[in-house]
SERO-4910 file (N, C-alpha, C, O; in steps of 0.05 Angstrom, whole numbers):
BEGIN
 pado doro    nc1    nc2    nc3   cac1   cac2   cac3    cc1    cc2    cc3    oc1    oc2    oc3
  Unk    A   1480   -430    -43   1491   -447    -23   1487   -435      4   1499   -415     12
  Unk    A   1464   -452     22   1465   -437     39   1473   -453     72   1456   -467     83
  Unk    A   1502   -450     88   1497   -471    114   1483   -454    130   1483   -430    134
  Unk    A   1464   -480    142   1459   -463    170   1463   -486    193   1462   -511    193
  Unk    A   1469   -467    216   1477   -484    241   1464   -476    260   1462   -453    268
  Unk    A   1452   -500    269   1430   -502    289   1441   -503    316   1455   -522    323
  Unk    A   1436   -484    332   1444   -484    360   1415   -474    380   1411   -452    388
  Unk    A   1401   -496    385   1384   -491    398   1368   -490    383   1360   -508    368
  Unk    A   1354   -447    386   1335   -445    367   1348   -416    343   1336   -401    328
  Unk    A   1377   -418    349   1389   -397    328   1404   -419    311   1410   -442    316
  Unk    A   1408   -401    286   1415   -407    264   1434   -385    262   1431   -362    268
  Unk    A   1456   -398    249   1484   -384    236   1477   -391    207   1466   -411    197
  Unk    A   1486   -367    195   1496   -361    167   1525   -363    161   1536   -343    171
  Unk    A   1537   -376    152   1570   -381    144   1577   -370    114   1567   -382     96
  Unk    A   1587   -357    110   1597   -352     77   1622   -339     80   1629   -327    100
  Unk    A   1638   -346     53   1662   -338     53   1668   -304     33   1679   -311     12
  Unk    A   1666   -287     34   1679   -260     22   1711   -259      9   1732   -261     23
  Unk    A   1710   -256    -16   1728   -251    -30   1732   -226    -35   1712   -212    -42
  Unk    A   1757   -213    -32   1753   -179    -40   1784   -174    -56   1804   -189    -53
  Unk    A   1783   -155    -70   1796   -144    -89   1807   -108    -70   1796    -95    -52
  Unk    A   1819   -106    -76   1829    -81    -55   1851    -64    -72   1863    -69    -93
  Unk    A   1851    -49    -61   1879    -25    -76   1906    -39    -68   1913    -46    -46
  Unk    A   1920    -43    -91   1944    -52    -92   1963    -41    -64   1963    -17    -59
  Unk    A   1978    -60    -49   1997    -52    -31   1977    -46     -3   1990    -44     17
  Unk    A   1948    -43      0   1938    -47     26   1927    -71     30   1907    -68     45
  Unk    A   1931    -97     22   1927   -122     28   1925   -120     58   1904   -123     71
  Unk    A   1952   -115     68   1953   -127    105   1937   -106    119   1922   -116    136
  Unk    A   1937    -79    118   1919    -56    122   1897    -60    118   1881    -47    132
  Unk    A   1885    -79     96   1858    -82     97   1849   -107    115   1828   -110    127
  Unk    A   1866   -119    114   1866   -146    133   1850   -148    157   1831   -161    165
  Unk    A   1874   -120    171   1874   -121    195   1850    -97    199   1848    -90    222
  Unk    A   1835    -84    183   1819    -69    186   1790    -93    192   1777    -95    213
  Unk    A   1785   -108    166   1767   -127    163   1770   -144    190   1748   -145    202
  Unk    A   1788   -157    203   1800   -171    223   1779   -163    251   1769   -176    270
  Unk    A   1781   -139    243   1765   -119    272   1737   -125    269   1727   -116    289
  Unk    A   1719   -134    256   1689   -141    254   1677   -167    266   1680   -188    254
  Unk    A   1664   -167    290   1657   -185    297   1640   -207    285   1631   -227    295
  Unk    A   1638   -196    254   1623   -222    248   1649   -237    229   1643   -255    213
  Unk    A   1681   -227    231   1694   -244    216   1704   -266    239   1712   -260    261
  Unk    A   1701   -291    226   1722   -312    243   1757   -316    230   1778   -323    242
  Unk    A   1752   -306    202   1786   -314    200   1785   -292    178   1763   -282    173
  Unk    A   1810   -284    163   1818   -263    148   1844   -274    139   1859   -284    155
  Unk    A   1853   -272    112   1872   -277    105   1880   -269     71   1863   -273     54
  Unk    A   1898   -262     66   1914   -254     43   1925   -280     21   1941   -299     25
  Unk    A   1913   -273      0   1904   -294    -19   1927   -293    -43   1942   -274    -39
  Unk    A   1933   -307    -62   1947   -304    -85   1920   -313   -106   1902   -328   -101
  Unk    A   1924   -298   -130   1907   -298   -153   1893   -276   -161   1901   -252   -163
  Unk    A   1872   -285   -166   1853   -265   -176   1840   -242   -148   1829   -220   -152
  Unk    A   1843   -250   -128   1833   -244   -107   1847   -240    -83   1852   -260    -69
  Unk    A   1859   -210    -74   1873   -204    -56   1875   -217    -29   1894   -226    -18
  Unk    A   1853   -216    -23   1840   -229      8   1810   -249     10   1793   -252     -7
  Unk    A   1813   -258     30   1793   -277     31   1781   -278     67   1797   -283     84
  Unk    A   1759   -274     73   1752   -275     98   1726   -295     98   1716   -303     77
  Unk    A   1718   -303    122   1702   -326    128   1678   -313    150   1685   -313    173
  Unk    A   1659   -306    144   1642   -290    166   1619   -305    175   1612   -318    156
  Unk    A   1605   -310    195   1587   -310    208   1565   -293    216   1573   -271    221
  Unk    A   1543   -296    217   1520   -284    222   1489   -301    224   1483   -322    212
  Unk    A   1473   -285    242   1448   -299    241   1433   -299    223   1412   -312    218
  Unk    A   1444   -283    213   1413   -293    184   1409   -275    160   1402   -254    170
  Unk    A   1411   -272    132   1413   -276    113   1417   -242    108   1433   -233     92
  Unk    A   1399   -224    123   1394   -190    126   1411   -188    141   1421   -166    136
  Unk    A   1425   -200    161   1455   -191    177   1473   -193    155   1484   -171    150
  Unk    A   1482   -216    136   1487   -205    125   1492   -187    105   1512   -174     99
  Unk    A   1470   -188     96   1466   -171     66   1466   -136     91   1466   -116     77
  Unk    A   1466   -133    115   1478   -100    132   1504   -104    133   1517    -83    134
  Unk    A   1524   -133    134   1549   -137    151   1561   -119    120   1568    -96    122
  Unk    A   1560   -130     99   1569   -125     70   1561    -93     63   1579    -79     53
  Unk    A   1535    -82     68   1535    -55     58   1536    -34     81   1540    -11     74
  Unk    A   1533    -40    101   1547    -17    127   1570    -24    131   1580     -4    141
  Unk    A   1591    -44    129   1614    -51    145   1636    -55    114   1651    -40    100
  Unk    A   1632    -71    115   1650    -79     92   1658    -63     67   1681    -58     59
  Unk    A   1626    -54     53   1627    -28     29   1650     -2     33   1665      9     17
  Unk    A   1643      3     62   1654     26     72   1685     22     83   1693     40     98
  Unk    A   1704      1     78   1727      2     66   1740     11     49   1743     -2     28
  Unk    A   1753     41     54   1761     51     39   1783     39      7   1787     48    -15
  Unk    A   1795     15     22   1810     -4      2   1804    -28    -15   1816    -43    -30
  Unk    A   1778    -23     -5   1763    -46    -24   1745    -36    -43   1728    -17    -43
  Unk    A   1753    -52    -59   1751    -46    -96   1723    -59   -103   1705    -49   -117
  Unk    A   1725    -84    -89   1709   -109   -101   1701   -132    -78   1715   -138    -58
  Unk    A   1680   -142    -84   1679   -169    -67   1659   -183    -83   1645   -174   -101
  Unk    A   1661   -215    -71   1645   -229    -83   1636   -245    -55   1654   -247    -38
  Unk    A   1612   -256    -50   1607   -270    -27   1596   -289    -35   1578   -286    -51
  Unk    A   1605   -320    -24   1594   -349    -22   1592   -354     -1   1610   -355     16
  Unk    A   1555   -358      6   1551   -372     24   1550   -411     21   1543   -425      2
  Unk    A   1561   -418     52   1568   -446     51   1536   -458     60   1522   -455     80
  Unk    A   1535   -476     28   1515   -486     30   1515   -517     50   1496   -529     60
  Unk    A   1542   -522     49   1543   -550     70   1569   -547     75   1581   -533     59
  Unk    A   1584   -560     97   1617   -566     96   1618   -601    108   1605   -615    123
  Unk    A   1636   -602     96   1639   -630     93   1660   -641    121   1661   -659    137
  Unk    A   1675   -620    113   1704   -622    138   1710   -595    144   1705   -575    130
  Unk    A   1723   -597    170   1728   -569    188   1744   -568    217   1737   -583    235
  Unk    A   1753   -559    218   1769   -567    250   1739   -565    271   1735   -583    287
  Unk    A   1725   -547    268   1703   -553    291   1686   -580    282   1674   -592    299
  Unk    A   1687   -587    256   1678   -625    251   1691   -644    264   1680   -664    274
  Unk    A   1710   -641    264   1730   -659    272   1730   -677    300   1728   -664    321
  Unk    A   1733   -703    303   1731   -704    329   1764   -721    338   1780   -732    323
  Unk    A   1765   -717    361   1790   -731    368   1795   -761    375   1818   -769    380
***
């Protein structure tokens, strides 16, 4: 699944990161992940999956670096899984007034 968004002559990559973390640093990892400019939102999940973040990037090797220089090297993260958005249907930036 892959979105891409055309602005001009760049393209965004959108996918959402699921991560698994050491019990009790949920908000510590949060706010660590929070700090990366390629995340737009970060948030603390119920289920199988501690946290959930929504990242951005230009293109497919940003992020396959954003995940193994930035993200791997979280000391509280256990696990991740990444879906990239192959289309979105609805979104507050879709939206019109």
């Amino acid at each position: 699944m892959i979105r891409a968004t055309y602005w001009g002559e760049l393209m965004t990559i959108e996918a959402y990161i699921l991560f698994k973390v050491n019990s009790g640093t949920e908000r510590e990892s949060c706010e660590k992940i929070a700090e990366f400019d390629e995340v737009l939102m970060v948030g603390i999940t119920y289920g199988e999956y501690d946290i959930i973040a929504r990242v951005s990037v230009q293109e497919l090797q940003a992020l396959e670096k954003f995940l193994a220089e930035k993200i791997r090297k979280v000391p509280s993260v256990l696990l991740t899984s990444t879906m990239i958005i192959a289309k979105e249907y609805k979104g507050k930036t879709m939206r019109t007034k």
